[in-house]
Structure formats: structure tokens, C-alpha cells
Residue, then its C-alpha position, 0 to 999 in steps of 0.5 A: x224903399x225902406x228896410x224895417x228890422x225888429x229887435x229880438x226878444x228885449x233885455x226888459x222880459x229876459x230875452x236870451x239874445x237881447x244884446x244883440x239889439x245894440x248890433x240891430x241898432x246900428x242899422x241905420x247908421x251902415x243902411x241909411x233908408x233903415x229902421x229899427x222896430x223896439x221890442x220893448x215890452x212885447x211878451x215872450x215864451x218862456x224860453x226868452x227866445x220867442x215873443x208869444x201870440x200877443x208879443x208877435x202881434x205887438x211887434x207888428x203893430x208896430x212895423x205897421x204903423x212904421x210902413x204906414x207912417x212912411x208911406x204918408x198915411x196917418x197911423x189910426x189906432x185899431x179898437x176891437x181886434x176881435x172883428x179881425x178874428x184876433x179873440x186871444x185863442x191860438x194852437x200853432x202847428x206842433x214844433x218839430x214837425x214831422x218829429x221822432x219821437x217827441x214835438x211840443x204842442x203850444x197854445x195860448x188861453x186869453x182866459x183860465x178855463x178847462x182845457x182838453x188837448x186829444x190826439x188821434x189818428x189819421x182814421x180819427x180813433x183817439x190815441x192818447x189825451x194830453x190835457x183834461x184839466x183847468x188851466x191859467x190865461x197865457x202861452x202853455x207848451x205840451x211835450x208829446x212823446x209818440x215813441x209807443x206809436x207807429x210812423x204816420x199822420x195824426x191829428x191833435x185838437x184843442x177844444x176849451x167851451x168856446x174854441x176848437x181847433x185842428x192840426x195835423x202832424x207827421x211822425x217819423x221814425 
């Protein structure tokens, strides 16, 4: 059995924890069936803490075809990523979940275009809009503050002209 690590976001895009890949390295040197996964040049957020959609996807190409190469299979490489369901869109579930009072809301945009970001209520009557605008390709991270609302289950939607997409989450005061 083998032990695959991946680095932390890498010094190459800013990663606030990248010295800690030199620790990460020396892996294989104390657990001999160990290897480490590079996170060199996977995109991250902002932040420089987290790798963004395409970072993550990235980084586990990678511990695939290491597993694949491992277990004797020849690695292959994947063409249209988009017959997976992959088409460059995602809305992850807001972070702190449940919150009080504020939680960011992130997305990713594989193309500039206009983009409508609603919250409603759990009866779905719309409490607020939080985005109506064009926006550029890329990670975006909205900043909710629910400190005018009433503890309980909302929903917010993601809609752009050709994705739209459903996530609940919980405020707690």
C-alpha cells in the first residue's frame, strides 16, 4: 500500500503555507512507500491558502495518475473533461455553514458574463440579491451579512445564461 501526500499551495502562486512543502518533502525519506504530489503551478484563491476548482482538479490529476502509475496502468491523457460534467461552473456551499451573521458565498466562472447571485427563504419569496452584474472568468467570493434576518434555512442560486444552481444554508443566531 503507498501513501500519497500533496504539497500546500506552492511558493510559485503565493501559498501562505508553502514552506511547509520542504516538511511535506521529506516524507519518503521516514515512510519509504511514500510519495509526494507537486502542487506546483495549481491555481489558488485568493487567500493563497486554498487551490480554486481548477487548482483542485489539477492536484488530483495528478495523485491519479501517480495511483495509476503505481498500480501498473499506464496513465492515459483525459481529452474533453466536459463529458465528466466538468464545464468550468461551480457554486460550493457557503463557508461557515450554518453561520452568524455573515458566510461567503464562492463560485467560479469559466467565461466573463452576467451573473445573478438571489437569496431566498425556505418558503422561496426572495430576500435579498447579492450580485446582478457582468463579471470576469475566474474564482469570485461574495460576503453575506443575514444580521437583518431571522435564524433558519435559506436558499441562494447561482444563475448566469447558461448555469443554474441550488444551495441551502443555515443561519444561526
Amino acid at each position: 500500500m503507498a501513501l500519497l501526500a500533496g504539497e500546500v499551495v506552492n511558493a510559485d502562486q503565493g501559498g501562505v503555507c508553502a514552506s511547509m512543502n520542504s516538511i511535506i518533502a521529506k516524507l519518503p525519506q521516514t515512510i519509504h512507500n511514500s510519495y509526494v504530489i507537486s502542487s506546483s503551478g495549481c491555481t489558488d484563491t485568493t487567500d493563497n491558502l486554498h487551490f480554486n476548482a481548477a487548482g483542485y482538479r489539477e492536484l488530483g490529476k495528478r495523485y491519479a495518475t501517480k495511483m495509476l502509475s503505481l498500480l501498473g496502468i499506464e496513465p492515459t491523457d483525459v481529452q474533453g473533461m466536459e463529458s465528466f460534467g466538468i464545464d468550468g461552473y461551480e457554486l460550493e456551499q457557503n463557508y461557515p455553514n450554518p453561520f452568524n451573521p455573515v458566510t461567503n458565498i464562492k463560485f467560479t466562472l469559466p467565461q466573463a458574463e452576467k451573473v445573478r447571485l438571489d437569496v431566498y427563504n425556505i418558503i422561496g419569496e426572495k430576500v435579498i440579491t447579492l450580485i446582478d452584474k457582468d463579471m470576469e472568468a475566474g474564482f469570485h467570493s461574495i460576503p453575506f451579512n443575514a444580521a437583518n434576518l431571522s435564524t433558519g434555512t435559506y436558499i441562494y442560486r447561482l444563475q448566469t445564461r447558461d448555469f443554474s444552481q441550488t444551495k441551502k444554508m443555515l443561519l444561526m443566531k
